[in-house]
C-alpha atoms as one frame of an Amber mdcrd trajectory, in Angstrom:
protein
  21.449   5.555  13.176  18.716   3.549  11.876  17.311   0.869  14.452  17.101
  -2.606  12.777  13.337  -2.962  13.433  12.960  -0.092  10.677  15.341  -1.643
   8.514  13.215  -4.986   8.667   9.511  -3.016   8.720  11.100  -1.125   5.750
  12.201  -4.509   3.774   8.403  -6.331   4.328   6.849  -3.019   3.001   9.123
  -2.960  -0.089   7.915  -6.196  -0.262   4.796  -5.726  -0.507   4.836  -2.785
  -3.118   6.605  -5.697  -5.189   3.631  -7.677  -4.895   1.222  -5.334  -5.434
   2.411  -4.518  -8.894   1.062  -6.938 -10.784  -2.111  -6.343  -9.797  -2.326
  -2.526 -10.288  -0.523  -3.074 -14.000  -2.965  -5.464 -14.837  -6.183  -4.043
 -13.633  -4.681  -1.191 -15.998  -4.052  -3.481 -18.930  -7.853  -4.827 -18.419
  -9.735  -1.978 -18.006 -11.167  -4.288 -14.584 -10.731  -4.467 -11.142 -12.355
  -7.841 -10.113 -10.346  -9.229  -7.453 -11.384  -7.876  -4.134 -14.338  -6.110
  -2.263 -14.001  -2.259  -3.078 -14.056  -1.776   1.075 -10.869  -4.520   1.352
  -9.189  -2.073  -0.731 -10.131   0.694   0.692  -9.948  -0.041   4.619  -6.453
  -1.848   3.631  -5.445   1.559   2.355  -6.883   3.507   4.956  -4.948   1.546
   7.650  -1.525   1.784   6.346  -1.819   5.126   6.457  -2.678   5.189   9.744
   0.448   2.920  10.464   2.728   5.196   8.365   1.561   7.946  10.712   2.583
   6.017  13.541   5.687   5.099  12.433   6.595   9.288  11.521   5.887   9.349
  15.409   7.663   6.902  16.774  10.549   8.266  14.404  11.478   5.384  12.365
  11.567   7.177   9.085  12.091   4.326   6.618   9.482   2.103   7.647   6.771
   5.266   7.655   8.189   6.017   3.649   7.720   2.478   2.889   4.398   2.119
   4.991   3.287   5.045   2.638   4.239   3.463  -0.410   2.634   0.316   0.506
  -0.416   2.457   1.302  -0.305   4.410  -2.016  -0.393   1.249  -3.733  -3.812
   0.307  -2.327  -5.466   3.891  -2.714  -4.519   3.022  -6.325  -6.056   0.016
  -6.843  -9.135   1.491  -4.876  -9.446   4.195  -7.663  -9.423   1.589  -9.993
 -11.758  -0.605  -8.420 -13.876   2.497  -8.358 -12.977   3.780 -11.967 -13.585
   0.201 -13.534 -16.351  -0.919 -11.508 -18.442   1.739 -13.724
C-alpha cells in the first residue's frame, strides 16, 4: 500500500512537470533559453536526482518516478540553455 506522504510528494512533483512545460516548449519555439543562470538549471537538475535516489531508498516508488520526471525536465532545459546559448 502506498503511504500518503508519496501520494502527496508524487502530486507536488506532477506539479511541477506541469509548470515546467511552458518553459521547455517555448525555449523550443524560440530557439533561446534566457531565463535562468545555466548553473540554476543545472544544480536544480542535479539535486532532484539526488532526491529521486533517495526516495527509490526509502521505497516510496511514486514520489522517486515523479522526482525523476521533475528532474528530467530540468536536464532538458539545461541542454537547451546549453544548445541555445551558442
Amino acid at each position: 500500500m502506498w503511504q500518503w506522504q508519496d501520494i502527496v510528494l508524487t502530486s507536488i512533483n506532477f506539479g511541477f512537470i506541469i509548470t515546467v512545460i511552458p518553459a521547455v516548449l517555448r525555449n523550443y519555439q524560440l530557439k533561446e533559453a534566457k531565463s535562468q543562470s545555466l548553473s540554476m538549471y543545472l544544480a536544480t537538475a542535479i539535486l532532484l536526482s539526488v532526491m529521486a535516489y533517495v526516495f527509490f531508498t526509502l521505497d516510496m516508488l511514486l514520489s522517486c518516478i515523479s522526482t525523476a520526471g521533475t528532474g528530467i525536465m530540468w536536464f532538458i532545459l539545461t541542454y537547451q540553455k546549453v544548445i541555445y546559448s551558442k
